[in-house]
BADREN-576518 format. One line per 10 residues: their letters; for each residue x, y, z of C-alpha. Coordinates in steps of 0.001 Angstrom, whole numbers, padded with zeros to 6 digits. Each point is the difference from the previous one (the first is absolute). Layout:
a> X Y Z  ...
***
This chain:
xxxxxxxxxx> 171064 -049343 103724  -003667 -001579 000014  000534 -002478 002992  001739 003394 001865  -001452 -000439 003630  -000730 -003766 000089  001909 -002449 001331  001029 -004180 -001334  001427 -002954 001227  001178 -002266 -002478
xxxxxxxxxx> 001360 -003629 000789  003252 -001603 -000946  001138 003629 -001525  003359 -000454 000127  000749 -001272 -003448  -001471 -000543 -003447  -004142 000572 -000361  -000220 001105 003480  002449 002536 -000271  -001090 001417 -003246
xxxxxxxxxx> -003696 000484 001572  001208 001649 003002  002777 002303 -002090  -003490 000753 -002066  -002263 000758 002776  002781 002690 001398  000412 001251 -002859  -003344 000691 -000017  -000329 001647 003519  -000534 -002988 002336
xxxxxxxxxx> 001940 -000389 003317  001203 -003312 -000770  000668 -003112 002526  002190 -002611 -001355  -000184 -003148 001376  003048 -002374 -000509  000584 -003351 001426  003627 -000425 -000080  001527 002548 -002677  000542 002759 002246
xxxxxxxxxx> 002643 001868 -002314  -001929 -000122 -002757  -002860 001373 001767  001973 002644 001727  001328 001024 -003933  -003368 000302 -001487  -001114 002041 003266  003145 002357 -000647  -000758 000142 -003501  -003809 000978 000277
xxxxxxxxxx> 001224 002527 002680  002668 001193 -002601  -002653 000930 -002306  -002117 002130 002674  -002594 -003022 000748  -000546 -001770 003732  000561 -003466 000861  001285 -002228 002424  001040 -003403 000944  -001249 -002721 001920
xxxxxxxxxx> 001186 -003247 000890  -002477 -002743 000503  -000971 -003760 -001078  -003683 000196 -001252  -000267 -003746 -000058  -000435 000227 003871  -002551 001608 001967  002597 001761 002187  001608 001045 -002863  -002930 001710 -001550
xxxxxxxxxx> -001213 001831 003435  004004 001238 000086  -000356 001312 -003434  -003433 001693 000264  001103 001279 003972  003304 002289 -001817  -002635 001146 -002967  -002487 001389 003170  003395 001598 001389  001041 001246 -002913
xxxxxxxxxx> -003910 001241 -001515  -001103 000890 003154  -003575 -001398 001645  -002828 -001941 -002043  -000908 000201 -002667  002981 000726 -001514  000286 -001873 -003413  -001045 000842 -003050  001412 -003031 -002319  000825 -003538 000640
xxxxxxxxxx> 002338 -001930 -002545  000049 -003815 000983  003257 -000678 -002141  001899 -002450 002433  000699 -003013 -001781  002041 -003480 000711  000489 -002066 -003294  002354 -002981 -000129  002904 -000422 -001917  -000052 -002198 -003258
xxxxxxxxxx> -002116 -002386 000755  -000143 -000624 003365  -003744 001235 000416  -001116 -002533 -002916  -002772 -002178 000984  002630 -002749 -000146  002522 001590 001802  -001610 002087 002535  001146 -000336 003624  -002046 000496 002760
xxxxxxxxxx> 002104 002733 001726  -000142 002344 -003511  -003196 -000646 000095  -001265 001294 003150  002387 003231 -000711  -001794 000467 -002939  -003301 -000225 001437  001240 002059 002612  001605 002542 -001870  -002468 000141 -003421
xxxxxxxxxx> -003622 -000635 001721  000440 000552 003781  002045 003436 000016  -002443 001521 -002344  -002993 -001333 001910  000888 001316 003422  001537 003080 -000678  -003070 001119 -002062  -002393 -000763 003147  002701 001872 002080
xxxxxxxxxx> -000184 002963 -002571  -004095 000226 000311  000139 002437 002579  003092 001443 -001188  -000785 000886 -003495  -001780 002804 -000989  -003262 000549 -001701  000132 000078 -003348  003135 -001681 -000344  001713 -002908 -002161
xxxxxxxxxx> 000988 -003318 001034  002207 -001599 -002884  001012 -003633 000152  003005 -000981 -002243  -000654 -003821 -001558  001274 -001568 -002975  -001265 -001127 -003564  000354 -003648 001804  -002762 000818 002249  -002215 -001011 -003575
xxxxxxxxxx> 002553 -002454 -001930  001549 -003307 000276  003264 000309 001485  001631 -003272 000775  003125 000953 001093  -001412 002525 002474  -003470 -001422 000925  000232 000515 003595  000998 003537 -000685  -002906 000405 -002776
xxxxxxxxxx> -002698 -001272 002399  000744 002645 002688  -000196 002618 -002786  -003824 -001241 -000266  -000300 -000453 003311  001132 004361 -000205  -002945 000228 -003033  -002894 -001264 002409  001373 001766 002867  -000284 003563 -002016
xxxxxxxxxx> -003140 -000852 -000916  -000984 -000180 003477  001590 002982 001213  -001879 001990 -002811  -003081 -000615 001553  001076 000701 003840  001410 003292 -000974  -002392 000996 -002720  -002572 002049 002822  003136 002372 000667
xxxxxxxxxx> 000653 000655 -003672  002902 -001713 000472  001390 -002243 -003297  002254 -003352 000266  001278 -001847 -003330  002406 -001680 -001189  002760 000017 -002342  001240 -002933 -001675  003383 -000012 -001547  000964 -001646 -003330
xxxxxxxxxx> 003814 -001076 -000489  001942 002682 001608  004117 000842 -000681  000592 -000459 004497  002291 -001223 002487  -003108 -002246 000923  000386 -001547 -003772  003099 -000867 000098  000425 -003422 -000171  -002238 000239 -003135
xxxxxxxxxx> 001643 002583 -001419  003098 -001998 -000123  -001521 -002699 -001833  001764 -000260 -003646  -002922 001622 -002318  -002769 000633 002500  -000287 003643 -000010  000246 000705 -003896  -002748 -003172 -000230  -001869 001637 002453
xxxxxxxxxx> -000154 003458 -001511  -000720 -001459 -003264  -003201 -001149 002193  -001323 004033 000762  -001365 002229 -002861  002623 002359 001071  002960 -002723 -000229  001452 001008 002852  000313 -000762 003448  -001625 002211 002700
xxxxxxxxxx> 002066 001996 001988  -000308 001004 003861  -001869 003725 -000900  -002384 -001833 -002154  -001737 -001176 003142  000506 002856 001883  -001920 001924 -002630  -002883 -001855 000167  -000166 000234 003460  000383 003606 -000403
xxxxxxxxxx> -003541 -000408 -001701  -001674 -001542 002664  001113 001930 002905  -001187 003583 -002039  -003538 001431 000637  -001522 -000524 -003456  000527 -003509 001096  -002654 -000131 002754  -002461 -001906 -001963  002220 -002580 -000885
xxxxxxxxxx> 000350 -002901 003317  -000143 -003364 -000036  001819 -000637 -003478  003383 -002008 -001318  002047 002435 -002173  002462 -002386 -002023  003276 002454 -000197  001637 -002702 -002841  000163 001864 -003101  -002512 -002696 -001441
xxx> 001465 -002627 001249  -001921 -003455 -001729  -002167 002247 -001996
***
């Protein structure tokens, strides 16, 4: 129970990478908020099942890609935390992809675009600043981006160039936060077995191809992220900020 005590938000929780951080961080100890856009029953389940296994979390509805959304979100955390400063960890893991193709450079229309700006680069942008007096010293801001954030990725190239967008803006934070001993990096998945892959993973061949890509010849699964996550947020972690962690078992090695 190392995080026993400390409290997290994580974003988009409901299903898949988010989920398996949050699950992780109450397993750990953490009084967990889960924030879910529009999957309320799944995030009611995984708040039942943490509370099933003695941990503390709750639910809460809101659409980070809107400023109203975000103060909603962080106003039932203060409620539920009690007054500032009442966080401890951060996890940016809200993400809008398109399916297939459809955020190709080619392809790309203008509405999925701004939803992905709003969603990928805004959300995590404004709802750090909103944290600054809410976090803790000494705690850990963890921004969830993607291997595309450093590789061509036609199909999804608007996608990809939020994901660098994230990479600069972690950067950033480091330094902001660094006076308060507080740590922000980022995480950047490789080909992961989601929901969020799915149109991929239905491709004829793509996931054994894939795998054959990774020393490990295997796809990553949800907990492979939230383990390395579970890294950052620790205390032997404090001198680590500022840094991309590539969670894709080697991924283009």
């Amino acid at each position: 129970m190392e995080l026993s005590g400390k409290t997290a938000l994580v974003t988009g929780a409901s299903r898949g990478i988010g989920a398996a951080i949050a699950r992780r961080l109450a397993d750990a100890g953490a009084h967990v908020a889960v924030n879910y856009a529009g999957s309320r029953d799944a995030a009611q389940a995984l708040v039942a099942e943490i509370a099933a296994t003695g941990g503390k979390a709750f639910a809460v509805q809101a659409d980070v890609g809107t400023l109203d959304g975000i103060r909603s979100m962080l106003n039932a955390c203060d409620a539920a935390f009690g007054g500032a400063p009442n966080l401890d960890i951060l996890v940016n893991n809200a993400g809008v992809g398109g399916e297939g193709d459809a955020g190709s450079l080619k392809k790309c229309s203008e509405e999925l675009f701004d939803r992905m700006i709003a969603v990928n680069q805004k959300a995590p942008h404004f709802i750090t600043q909103y944290c600054l007096d809410r976090l803790r010293d000494k705690g850990r801001i963890v921004n969830i981006g993607s291997l595309g954030g450093r590789s061509a990725l036609p199909p999804f190239a608007a996608y990809a160039a939020t994901k660098r967008a994230l990479q600069s803006l972690t950067m950033s934070t480091a330094v902001v936060v660094a006076p308060r001993g507080i740590t922000c990096n980022l995480v950047a998945p490789g080909a992961v077995d989601t929901e969020f892959n799915s149109a991929l993973l239905e491709k004829p061949g793509w996931a054994e191809g894939t795998a054959k890509l990774t020393p490990m010849k295997r796809l990553g699964v949800p907990e492979d992220i939230a383990g390395a996550v579970m890294m950052l947020v620790r205390d032997e972690a404090h001198w680590v900020t500022g840094q991309i962690v590539e969670a894709s078992g080697g991924l283009f090695l």
